[in-house]
C-alpha positions as CSV (number, residue, x, y, z in Angstrom):
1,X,-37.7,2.5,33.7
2,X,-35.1,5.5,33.4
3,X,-32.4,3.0,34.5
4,X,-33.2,0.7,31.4
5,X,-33.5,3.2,29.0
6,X,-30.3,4.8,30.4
7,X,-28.6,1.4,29.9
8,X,-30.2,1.1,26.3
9,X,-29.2,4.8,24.8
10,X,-25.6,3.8,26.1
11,X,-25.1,0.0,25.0
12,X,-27.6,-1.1,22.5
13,X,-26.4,-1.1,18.7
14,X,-27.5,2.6,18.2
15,X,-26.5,3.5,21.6
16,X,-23.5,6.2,22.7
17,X,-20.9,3.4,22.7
18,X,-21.9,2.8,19.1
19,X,-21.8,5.9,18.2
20,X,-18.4,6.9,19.4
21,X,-17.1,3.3,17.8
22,X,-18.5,4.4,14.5
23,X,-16.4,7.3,14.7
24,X,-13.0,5.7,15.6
25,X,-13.8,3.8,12.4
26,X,-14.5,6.2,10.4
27,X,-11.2,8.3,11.5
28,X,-9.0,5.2,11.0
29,X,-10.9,4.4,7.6
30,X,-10.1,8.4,6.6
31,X,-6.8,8.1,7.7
32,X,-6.4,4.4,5.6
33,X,-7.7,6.5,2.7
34,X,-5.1,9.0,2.8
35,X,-2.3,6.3,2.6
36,X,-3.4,4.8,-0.3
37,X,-4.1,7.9,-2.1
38,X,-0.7,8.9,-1.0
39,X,0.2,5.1,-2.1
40,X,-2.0,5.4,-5.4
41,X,0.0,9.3,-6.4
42,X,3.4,7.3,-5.7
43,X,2.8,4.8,-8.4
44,X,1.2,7.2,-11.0
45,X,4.6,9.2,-10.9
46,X,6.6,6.1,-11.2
47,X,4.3,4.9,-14.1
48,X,4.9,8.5,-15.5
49,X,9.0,8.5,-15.3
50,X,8.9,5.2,-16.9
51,X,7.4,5.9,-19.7
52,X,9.7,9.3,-20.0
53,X,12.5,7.3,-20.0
54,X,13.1,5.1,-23.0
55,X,15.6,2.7,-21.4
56,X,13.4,2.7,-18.1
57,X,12.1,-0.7,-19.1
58,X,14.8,-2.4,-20.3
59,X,16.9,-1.7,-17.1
60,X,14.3,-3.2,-15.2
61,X,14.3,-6.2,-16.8
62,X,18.1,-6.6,-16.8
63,X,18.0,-5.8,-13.4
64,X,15.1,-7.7,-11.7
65,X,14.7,-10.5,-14.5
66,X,18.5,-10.7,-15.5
67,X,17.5,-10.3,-19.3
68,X,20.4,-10.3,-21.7
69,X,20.4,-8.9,-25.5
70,X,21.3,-11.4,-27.8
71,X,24.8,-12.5,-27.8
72,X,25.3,-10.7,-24.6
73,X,26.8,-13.0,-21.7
74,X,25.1,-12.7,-18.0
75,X,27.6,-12.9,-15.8
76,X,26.1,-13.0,-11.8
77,X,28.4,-12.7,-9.0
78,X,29.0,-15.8,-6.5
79,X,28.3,-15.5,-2.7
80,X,31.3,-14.6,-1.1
81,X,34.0,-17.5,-0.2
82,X,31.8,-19.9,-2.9
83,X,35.3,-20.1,-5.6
């Protein structure tokens, strides 16, 4: 009797093994929270300097989409050795 209840505070759902696997989860959830807060602080500043700078948004779009102004030429370089 003592064996089995032994063996049931130790491995059932509830149990000691549970226990200390709930906590391991919990410390790696914590520590997942942390990054995206971290993650989520990181993006609010960069949201923040954008919209302090007024040419912010048009750099990025000459930059990432290659937008040009009207009458404006785009000019990309080649890969090296493609002339």
């Amino acid at each position: 009797m003592v064996l089995y209840g032994t063996a049931a505070l130790v491995s059932s759902d509830t149990g000691l093994l549970a226990l200390i696997r709930y906590r391991w989860e919990s410390r790696d959830l914590a520590r997942d929270k942390q990054a995206l807060m971290k993650r989520i602080r990181h993006q609010r500043e960069h949201v923040q300097a954008l919209r302090a700078d007024p040419f912010a948004l048009e750099r990025i779009a000459r930059e990432r989409e290659h937008r040009v102004r009207s009458g404006e030429i785009l000019v990309l370089p080649g890969a090296p050795g493609s002339h």
